[in-house]
C-alpha positions in Angstrom: -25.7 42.1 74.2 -25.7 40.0 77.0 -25.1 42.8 79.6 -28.3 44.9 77.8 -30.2 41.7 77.9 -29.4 41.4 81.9 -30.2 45.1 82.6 -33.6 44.7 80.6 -34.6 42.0 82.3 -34.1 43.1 86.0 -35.8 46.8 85.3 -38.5 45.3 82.9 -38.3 47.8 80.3 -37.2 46.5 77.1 -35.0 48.1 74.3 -37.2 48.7 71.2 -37.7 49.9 67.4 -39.6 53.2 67.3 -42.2 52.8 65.1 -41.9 56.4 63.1 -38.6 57.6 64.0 -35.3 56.6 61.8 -31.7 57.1 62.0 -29.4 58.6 59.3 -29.1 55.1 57.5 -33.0 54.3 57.8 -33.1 51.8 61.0 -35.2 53.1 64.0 -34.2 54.7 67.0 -33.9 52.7 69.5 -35.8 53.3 73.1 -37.7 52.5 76.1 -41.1 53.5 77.0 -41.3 54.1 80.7 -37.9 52.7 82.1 -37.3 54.6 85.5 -34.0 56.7 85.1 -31.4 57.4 88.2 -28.4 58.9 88.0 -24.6 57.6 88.8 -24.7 59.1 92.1 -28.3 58.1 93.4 -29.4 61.8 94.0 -31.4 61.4 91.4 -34.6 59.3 90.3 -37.3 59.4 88.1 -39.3 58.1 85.4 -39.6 59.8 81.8 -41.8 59.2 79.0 -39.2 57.9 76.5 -35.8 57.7 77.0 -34.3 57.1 72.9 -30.9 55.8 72.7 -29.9 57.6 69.0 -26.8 56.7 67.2 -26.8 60.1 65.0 -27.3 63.5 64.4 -30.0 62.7 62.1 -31.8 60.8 64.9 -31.3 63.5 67.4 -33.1 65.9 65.1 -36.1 63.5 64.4 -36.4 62.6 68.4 -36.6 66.6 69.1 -39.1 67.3 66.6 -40.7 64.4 68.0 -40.9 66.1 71.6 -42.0 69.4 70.1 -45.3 67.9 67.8 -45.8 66.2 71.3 -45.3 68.7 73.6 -42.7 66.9 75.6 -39.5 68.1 77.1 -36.5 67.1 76.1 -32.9 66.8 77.8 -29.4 64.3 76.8 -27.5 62.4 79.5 -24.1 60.6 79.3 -22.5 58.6 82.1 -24.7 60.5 84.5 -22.2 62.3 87.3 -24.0 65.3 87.6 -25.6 65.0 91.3 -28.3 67.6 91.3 -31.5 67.0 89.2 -30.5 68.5 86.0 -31.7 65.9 83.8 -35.1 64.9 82.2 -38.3 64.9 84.1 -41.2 62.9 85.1 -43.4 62.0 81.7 -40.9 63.9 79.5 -38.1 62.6 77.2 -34.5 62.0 77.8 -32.0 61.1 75.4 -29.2 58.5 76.3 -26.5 59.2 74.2 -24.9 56.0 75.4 -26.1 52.9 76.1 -27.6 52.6 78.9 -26.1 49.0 79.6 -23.1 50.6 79.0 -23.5 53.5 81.9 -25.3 51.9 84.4 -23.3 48.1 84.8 -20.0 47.7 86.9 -17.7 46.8 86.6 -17.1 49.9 83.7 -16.0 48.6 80.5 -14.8 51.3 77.7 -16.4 50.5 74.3 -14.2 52.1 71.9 -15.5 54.5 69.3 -18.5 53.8 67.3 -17.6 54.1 63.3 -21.5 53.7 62.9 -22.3 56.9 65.4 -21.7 60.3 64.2 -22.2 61.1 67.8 -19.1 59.8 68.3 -15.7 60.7 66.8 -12.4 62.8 67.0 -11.6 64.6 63.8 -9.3 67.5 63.4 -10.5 70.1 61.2 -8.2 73.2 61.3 -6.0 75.2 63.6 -6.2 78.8 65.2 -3.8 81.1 66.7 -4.1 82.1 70.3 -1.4 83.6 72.9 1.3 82.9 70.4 0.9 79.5 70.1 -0.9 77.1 67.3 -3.6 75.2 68.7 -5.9 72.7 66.6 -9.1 72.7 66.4 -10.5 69.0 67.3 -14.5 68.7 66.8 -16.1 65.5 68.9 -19.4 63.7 68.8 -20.8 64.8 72.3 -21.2 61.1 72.8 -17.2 60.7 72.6 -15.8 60.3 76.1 -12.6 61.0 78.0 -11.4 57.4 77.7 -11.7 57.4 73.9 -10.2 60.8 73.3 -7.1 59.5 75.6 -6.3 56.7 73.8 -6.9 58.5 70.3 -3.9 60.9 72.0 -1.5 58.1 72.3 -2.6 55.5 69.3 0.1 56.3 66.5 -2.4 55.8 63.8 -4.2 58.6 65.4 -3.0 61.6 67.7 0.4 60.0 68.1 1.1 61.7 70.9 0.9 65.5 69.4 -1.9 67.1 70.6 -3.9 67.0 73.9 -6.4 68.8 75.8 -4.5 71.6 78.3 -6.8 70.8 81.0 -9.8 67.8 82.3 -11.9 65.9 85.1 -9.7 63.0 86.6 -13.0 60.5 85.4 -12.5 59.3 82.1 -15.7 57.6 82.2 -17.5 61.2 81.5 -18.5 62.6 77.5 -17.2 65.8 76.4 -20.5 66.9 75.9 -21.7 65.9 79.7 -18.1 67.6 80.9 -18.7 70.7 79.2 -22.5 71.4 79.7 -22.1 72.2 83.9 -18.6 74.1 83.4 -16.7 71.3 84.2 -12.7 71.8 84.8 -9.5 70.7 86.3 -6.7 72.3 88.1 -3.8 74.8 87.8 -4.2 78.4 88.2 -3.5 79.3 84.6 -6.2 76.8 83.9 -9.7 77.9 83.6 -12.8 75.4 82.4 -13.1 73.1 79.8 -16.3 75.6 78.2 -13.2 78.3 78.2 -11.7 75.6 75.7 -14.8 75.7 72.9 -14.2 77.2 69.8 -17.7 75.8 68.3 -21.1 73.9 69.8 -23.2 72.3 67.6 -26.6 71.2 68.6 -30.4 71.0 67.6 -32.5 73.9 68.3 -36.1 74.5 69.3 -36.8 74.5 66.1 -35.5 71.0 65.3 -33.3 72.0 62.9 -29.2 72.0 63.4 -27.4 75.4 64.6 -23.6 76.2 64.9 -22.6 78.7 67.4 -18.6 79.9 67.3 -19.0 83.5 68.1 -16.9 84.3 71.0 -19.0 86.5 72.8 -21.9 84.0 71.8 -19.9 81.3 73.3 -19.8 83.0 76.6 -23.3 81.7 77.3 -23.6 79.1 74.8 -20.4 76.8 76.0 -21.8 76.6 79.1 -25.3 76.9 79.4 -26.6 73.4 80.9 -27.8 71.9 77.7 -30.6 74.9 77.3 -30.1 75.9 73.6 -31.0 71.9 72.7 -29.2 68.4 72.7 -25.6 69.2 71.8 -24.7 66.6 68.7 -20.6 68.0 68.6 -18.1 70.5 70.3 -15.2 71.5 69.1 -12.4 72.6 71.5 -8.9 73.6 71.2 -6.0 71.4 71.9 -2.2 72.3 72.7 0.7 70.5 71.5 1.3 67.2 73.8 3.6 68.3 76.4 5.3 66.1 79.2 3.8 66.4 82.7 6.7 65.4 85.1 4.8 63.7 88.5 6.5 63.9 91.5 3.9 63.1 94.2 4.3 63.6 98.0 2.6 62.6 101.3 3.7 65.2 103.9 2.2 65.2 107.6 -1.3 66.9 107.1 -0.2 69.4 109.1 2.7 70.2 106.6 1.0 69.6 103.5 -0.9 72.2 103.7 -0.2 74.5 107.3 -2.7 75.6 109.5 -3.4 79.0 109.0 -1.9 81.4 111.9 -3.4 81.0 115.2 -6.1 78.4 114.0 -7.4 75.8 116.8 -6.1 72.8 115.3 -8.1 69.6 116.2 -6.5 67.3 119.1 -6.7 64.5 116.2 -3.7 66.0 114.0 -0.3 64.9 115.4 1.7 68.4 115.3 4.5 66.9 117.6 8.1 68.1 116.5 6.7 70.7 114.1 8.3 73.5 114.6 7.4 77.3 113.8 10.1 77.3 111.2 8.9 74.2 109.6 5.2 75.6 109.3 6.9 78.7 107.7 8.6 76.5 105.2 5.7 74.8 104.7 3.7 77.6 103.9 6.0 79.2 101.6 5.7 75.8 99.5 2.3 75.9 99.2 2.0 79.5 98.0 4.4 78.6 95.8 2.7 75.4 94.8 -0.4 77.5 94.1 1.2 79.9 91.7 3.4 78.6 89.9 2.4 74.3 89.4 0.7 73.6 85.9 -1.5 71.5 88.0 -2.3 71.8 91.6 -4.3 69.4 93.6 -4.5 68.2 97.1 -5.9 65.0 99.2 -7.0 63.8 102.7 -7.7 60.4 103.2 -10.4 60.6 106.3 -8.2 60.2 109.9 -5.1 59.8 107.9 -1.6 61.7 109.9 -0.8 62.7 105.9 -1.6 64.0 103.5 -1.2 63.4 99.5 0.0 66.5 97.4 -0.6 65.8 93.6 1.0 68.9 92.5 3.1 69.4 89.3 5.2 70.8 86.3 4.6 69.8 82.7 8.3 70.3 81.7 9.3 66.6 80.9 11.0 65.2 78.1 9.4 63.1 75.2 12.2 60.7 75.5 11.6 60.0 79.2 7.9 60.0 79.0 5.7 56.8 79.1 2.2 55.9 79.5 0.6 56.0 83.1 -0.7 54.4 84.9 0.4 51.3 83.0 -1.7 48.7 81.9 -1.8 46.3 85.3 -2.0 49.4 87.2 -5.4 50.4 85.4 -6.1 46.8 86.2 -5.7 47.2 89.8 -7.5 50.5 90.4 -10.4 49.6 88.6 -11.0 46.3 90.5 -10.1 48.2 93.7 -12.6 50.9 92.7 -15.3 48.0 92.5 -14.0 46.0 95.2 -14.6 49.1 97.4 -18.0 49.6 95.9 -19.4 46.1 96.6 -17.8 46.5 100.1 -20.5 48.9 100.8 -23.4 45.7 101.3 -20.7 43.5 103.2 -17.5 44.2 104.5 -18.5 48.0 105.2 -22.1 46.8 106.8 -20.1 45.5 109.8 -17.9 48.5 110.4 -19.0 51.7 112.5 -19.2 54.7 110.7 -15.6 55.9 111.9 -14.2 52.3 110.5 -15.7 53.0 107.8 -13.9 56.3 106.8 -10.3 54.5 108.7 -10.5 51.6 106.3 -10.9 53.9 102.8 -8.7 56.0 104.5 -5.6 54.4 104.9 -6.5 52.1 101.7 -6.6 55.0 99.6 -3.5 56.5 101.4 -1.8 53.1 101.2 -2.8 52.6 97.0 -1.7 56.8 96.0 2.4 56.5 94.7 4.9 59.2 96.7 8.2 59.8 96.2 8.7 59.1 92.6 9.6 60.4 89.6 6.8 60.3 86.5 7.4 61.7 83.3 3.9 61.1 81.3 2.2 62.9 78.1 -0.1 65.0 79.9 -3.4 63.5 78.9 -2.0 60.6 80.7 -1.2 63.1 84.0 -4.7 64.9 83.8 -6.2 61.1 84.2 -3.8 59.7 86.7 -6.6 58.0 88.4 -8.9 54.7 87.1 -11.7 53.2 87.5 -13.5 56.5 89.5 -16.6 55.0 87.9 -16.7 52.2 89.4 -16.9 53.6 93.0 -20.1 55.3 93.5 -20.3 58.8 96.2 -21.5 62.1 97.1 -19.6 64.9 96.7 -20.7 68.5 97.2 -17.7 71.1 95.8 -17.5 75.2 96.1 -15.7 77.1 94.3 -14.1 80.2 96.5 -12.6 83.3 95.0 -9.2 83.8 96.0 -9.3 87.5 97.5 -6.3 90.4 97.4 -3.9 90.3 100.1 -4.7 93.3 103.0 -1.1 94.5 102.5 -1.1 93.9 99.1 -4.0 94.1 97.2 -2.2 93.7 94.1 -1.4 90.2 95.0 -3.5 87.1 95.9 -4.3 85.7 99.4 -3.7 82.1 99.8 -4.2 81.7 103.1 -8.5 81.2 102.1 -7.4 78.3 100.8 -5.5 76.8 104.4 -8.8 78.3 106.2 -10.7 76.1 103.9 -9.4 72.9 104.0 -9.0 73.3 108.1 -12.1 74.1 108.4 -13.7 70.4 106.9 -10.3 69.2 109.1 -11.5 70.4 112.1 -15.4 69.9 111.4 -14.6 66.4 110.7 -12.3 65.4 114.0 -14.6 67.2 116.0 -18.4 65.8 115.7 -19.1 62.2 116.7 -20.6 61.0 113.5 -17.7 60.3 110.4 -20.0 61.5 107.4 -16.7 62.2 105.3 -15.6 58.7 104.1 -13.9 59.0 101.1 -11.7 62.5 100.7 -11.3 65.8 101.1 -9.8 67.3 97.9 -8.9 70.4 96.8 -7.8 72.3 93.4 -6.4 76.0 92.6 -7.4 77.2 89.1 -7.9 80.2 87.0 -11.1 82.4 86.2 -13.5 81.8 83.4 -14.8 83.9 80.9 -18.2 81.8 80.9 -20.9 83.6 81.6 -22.3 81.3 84.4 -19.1 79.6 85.3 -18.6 79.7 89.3 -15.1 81.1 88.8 -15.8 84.2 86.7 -14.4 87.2 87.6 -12.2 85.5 90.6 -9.4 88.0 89.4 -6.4 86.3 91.6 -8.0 82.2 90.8 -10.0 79.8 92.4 -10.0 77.5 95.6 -11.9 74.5 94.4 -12.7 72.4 97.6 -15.0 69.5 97.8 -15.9 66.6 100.1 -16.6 63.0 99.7 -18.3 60.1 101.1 -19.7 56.9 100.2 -23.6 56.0 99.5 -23.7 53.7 102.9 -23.5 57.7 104.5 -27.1 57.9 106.2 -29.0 60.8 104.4 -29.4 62.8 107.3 -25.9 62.6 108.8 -24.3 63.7 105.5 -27.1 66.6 105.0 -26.2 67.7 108.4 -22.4 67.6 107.3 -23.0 69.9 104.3 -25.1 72.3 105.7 -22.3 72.5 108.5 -19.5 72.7 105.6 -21.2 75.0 103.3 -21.8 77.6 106.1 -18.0 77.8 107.1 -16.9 78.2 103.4 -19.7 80.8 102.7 -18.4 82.8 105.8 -15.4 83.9 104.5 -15.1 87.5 103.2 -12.2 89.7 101.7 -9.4 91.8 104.1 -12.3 94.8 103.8 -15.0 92.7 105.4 -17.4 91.7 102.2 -18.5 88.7 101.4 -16.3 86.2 99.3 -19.1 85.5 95.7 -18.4 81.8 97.0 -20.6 79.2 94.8 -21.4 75.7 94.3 -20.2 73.6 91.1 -23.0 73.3 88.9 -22.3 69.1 88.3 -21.8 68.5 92.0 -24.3 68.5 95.3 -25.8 72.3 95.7 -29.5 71.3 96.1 -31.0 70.8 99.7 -28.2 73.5 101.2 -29.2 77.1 102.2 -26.7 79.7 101.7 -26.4 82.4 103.8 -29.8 81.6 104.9 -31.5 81.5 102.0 -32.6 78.0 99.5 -30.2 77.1 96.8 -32.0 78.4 94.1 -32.7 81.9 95.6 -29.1 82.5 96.4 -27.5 81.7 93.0 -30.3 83.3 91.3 -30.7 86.7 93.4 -27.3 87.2 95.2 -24.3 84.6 93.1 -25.1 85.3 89.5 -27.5 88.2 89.8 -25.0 90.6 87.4 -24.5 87.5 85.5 -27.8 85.8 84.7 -28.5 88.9 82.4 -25.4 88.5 80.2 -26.0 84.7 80.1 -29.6 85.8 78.6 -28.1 88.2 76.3 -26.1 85.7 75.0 -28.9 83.3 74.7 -31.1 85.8 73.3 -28.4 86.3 70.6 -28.1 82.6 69.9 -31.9 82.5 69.9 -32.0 85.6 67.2 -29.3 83.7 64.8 -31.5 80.5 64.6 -34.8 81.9 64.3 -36.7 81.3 67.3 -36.8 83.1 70.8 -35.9 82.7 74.7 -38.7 81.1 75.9 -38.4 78.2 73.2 -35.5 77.0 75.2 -38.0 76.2 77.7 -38.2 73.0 75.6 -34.6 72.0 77.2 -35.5 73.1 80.4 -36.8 71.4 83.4 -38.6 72.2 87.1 -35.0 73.1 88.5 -33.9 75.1 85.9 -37.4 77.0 85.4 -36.7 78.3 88.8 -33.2 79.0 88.8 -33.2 80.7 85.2 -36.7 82.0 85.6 -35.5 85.5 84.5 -34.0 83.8 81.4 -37.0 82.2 80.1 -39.1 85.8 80.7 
């Protein structure tokens, strides 16, 4: 209470009883009247209505019919890491399905589960058979987060270490309803998305009454469709049996990690001395192999830094040898790291030039990752290797790039995209005088989705997920400069036949205020991207819409200005 009672008194809006609307038990939802909103990343800001702060499904349902009797939009928010505006809008009504004190003060503390919220929970209701192996069926409140659900995995009166989610975001300060709503995912090339993982949605419709979807060819549109069918109350995705992730992380030369791809200009910055054309071939060889055939496959540069840090791995451990990572003073030290580096940013940092800046994150960062060890961790531990994300605020715009067939073997996938990729931000990044990269330079292989607006759908031979980070002290204009510049090279590349690659943005990261192939964001996703897709997504709508009595254009009532023009075929 006495973190709320700070927050309320520095924006000036005060937490409140609504006078009509109640929760399942009878009290009043809870909410502001006119508290600006911004979201984790800063990108963006505005100022609804109402924002309500409901502790149930019942109170969901009353604050929708509330919005349609009133004519407002309506539209939910978690922790708040999507960058682009996908949220509520000016004089509408956004829902805060956690506390706002709880999202927006650092350093993060993890509240556990609410026994009073039925937006929260983890209940296992069944199991299904799929690829020859039983998986369970685990329905949460969309309000339950990543942090919860991992500590449910590993508490003995609870998951006791059997079942787990295959795949996830790093960030365990994120809900499983926020994660699934843009097509989140992780990494691994036999790992798609974590919408791919939804077996059922459950949300309030424009009619405010409560609707089920668990139709697969339903769920094509409905597991990932940005929060437009209503405010998701519970999902229910499949888990596998816990299995053991064995970590053995690395930090090769940069020019090893990952080679340079044949005959590419590599910057005068990179120290290539004593690398032979045999080592390069090696090297090579291990990173194809690295992208096929690792159940999780990720990769890192630390701005200016001579190596780089290769997080790739095989979940073949052994119960007996597995334990809990990081452990509990490690969690300690990243998080206050995280914080320490994010209060840097107004006094240490405001001393340093831009290229100290990005040196001193570098080679901390560098200096803080492990190498050369041996980890042998349940695997929802190995999917969140990383704490305290939250407490570091940045900007991060990520593509997704199809990985196309090989020119002598179509039949078989070319890796080498993903060495152009990442040399590309290598080069861009040695070679201009401003340092607008100051955090990372990451990059993922994955699989395909079957989602109907999922980045990676139809990417046959897998995805190169590739993003770049910086910190909020980046002027505006230096960073813009460095996506457009970034976002042009990765939309360059084309297939051994010349064509295009059907490169796109992640829908939860930085895509607004970038043109694409010359044209605006919106008008390249909608016309060229997902033009065979958008009418699937509003078939499957359409059929969602059917089931529950109501039409397309009601969704228009979970909508906003962005997504009216990108989805304007939709809502027709």
């Amino acid at each position: 209470m006495a973190a709320a009672g700070l927050l309320e008194a520095r924006v000036g809006v005060a937490l409140a009883d609504h006078p009509v609307l109640r929760e399942a038990d009878g009290r009043p939802v809870k909410f502001y009247d006119g508290r600006e909103f911004q979201n984790w990343g800063r990108t963006v800001r505005h100022t609804p209505a109402l924002t309500f702060v409901p502790r149930s499904r019942h109170g969901v349902r009353e604050i929708v019919r509330w919005s349609i009797r009133n004519n407002k939009r309506v539209r939910a928010c978690g922790y708040r890491h999507t960058w682009p505006d996908l949220y509520s809008a000016e004089d509408q009504v956004l829902i805060s399905m956690l506390r706002p004190a709880d999202v927006e003060t650092l350093p993060v503390t993890h509240p556990p589960l609410d026994p009073d919220s039925d937006l929260q929970g983890i209940e296992l209701v069944g199991t299904v058979e799929e690829d020859g192996t039983t998986k369970a069926l685990c329905r949460f409140g969309a309000a339950t987060s990543n942090e919860q659900f991992r500590q449910w995995c590993l508490d003995e009166q609870r998951g006791d270490w059997e079942w787990t989610l295959p795949l996830n975001v790093i960030m365990v300060e994120i809900t499983l309803g926020g994660s699934n709503a843009p097509i989140c995912h992780g990494a691994g090339l036999r790992n798609r998305t974590l919408s791919d993982l939804v077996h059922e949605i459950e949300f309030v419709n424009p009619r405010g009454r409560f609707q089920r979807v668990s139709d697969p060819r339903q769920l094509k549109a409905a597991a990932g469709c940005f929060g437009l069918l209503g405010i998701v109350t519970a999902v229910t995705l499949k888990l596998d049996p816990m299995t053991f992730a064995t970590l053995q992380p690395t930090k090769p030369r940069l020019g090893l990690a990952i080679p340079p791809p044949d005959g590419f200009p590599v910057p005068a910055g990179v120290d290539m001395t004593g690398i032979a054309d045999a080592d390069l071939a090696a090297a090579r060889e291990r990173f194809f192999a690295q992208c096929e055939h690792e159940y999780y496959a990720e990769w890192f540069w630390f701005p200016f830094q001579s190596e780089a840090w290769v997080n790739c791995w095989r979940n073949d451990g052994a119960r007996a040898d597995a334990q809990p990572y990081p452990a509990e003073h490690e969690v300690a030290a990243q998080e206050a790291a995280s914080y320490f580096i994010e209060t840097s940013q107004t006094s240490v940092f405001a001393d340093m030039t831009d290229r100290e800046q990005a040196e001193f994150f570098g080679s901390s960062a560098q200096a803080a990752v492990p190498s050369d060890v041996t980890i042998v961790t349940p695997l929802i531990e190995a999917l969140h290797f990383r704490r305290g994300i939250h407490n570091f605020r940045v900007l991060d715009m990520e593509f997704e790039i199809p990985i196309p067939p090989r020119a002598d073997d179509p039949s078989k996938p070319d890796w080498s995209i993903c060495q152009q990729a990442w040399w590309d931000v290598i080069r861009n990044v040695y070679e201009r005088p401003d340092a607008p990269m100051r955090v990372a330079l990451e990059m993922r292989v994955m699989g395909a989705s079957s989602m109907w607006m999922a980045p990676q759908r139809g990417n046959r031979f897998g995805t190169c997920s590739i993003e770049v980070l910086t910190n909020a002290r980046t002027p505006a204009a230096d960073w813009r400069r460095f996506k457009q510049d970034i976002a042009d090279l990765w939309l360059s590349y084309t297939d051994h036949r010349g064509r295009p690659l059907n490169t796109r943005p992640h829908w939860a990261k930085e895509w607004e205020g970038v043109r694409y192939r010359g044209q605006t964001a919106v008008g390249y996703l909608r016309d060229e991207a997902y033009a065979e897709q958008i009418p699937r997504f509003r078939a499957g709508l359409r059929a969602v819409a059917h089931d529950g009595g109501y039409s397309v254009s009601d969704l228009r009532r979970f909508s906003n200005p962005l997504l009216d023009r990108l989805l304007r075929d939709v809502f027709a």
